[in-house]
N, C-alpha and C positions, 0 to 999 in steps of 0.2 A: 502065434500059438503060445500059451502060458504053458510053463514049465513044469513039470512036477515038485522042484521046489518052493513056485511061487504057487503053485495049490497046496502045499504042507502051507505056506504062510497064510492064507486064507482061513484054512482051518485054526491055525494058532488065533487068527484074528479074531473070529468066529468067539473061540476059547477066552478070548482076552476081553471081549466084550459081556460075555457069560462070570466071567470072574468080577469085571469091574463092577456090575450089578451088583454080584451076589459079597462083594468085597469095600463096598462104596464104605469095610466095612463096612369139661365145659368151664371155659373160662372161669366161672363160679365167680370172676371176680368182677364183675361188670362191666368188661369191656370183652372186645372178641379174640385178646389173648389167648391163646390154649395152654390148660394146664401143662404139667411134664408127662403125668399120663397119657391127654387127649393126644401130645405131640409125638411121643411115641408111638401112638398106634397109628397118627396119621402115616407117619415113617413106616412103621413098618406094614403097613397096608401097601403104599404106592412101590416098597420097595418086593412085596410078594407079584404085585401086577406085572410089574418090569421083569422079575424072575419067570413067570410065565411065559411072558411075550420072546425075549432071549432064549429061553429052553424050545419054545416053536418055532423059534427060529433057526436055531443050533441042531436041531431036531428032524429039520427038514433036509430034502435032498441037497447035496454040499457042490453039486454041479456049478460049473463055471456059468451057466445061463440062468439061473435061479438065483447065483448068490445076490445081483443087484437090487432085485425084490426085495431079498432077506435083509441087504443091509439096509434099505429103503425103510421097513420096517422097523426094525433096531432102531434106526435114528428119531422116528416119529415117537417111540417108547419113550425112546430118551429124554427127546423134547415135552412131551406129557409129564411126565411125571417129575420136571423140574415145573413146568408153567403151577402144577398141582402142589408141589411146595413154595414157589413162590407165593403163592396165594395165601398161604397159611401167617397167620401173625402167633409166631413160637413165643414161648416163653424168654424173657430177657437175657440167658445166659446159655440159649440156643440160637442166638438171634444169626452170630456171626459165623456160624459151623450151616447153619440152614443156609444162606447168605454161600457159601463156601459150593456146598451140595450143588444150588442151583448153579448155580457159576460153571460149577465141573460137568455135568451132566450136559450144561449145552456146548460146553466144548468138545466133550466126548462125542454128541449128536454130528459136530462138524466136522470134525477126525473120521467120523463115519461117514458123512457124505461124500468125503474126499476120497475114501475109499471106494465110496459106490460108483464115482463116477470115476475109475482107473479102471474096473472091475468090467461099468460099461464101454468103456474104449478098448477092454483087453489089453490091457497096453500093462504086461510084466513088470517091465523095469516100476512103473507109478507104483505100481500096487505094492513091490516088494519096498518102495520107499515108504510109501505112506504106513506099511505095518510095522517098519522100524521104526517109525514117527508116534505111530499108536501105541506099540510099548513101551517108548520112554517117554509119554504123554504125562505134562505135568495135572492134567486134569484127572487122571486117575490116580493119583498123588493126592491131588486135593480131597478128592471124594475119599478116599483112605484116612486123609488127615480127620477132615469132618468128621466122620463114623467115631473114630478113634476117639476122637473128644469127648464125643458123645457120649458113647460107653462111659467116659473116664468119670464122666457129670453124672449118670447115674441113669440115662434114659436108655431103656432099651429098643435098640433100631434095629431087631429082627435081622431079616437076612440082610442089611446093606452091611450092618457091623461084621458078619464072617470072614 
């Protein structure tokens, strides 16, 4: 039986995940570069999609039978919308913050499966570890860093920068 403290940790997870989204905070030039514009919009496009999907996630019943779904979900977001910035060829002085993004995103996605499958063994003690694992995840770090730079460069990344 999971505890009531390890379903407040769920819920923080849940939260953690919803933050690190919303906190992650035409080439013209003949190749398929994208300008600083184009790349910010890519960003902050894939980063409104991930906001959605997190919020329907976060949003839905927070039961101990459902949350494997949910985080099942979450991770596949996750996974999308790094495959979707990896894709993208940023501008030169975005290269390595993009580079960053994707990197964090899929460690996040795997922080998240780890959780899913504690979640589906029921198994307490995994779950309350793996969510102390989740919040001192350096991938949520990274994707803060990224955002951060970004910002600092002049691109605006929508909701990942908040």
């Amino acid at each position: 039986m999971i505890s009531k403290r390890a379903k407040r940790g769920l819920l923080v997870a849940q939260l953690a995940l919803a933050l690190a989204a919303a906190g992650c905070g035409g080439g013209g030039n003949g190749d398929d570069t994208l300008s600083k514009r184009e790349y910010g919009q890519k960003v902050q496009s894939v980063g409104a999609q991930l906001l959605r999907t997190f919020r329907s996630v976060s949003g839905g019943s927070t039961g101990l039978s459902r949350l494997p779904a949910q985080l099942d979900k979450a991770g596949a977001a996750l996974r999308s919308t790094a495959a979707q910035l990896d894709a993208v060829d940023p501008p030169r002085d975005a290269r390595a913050d993009n580079d960053l993004l994707v990197r964090g995103m899929r460690r996040l996605a795997d922080a998240v499966d780890r959780l899913e499958q504690a979640a589906r063994e029921k198994d307490a003690q995994k779950i309350a570890q793996t969510l102390q694992q989740l919040q001192r995840s350096s991938a949520i770090q990274d994707l803060q860093k990224a955002t951060g730079d970004l910002a600092r460069k002049g691109y605006s990344v929508g909701v990942l920068g908040r």
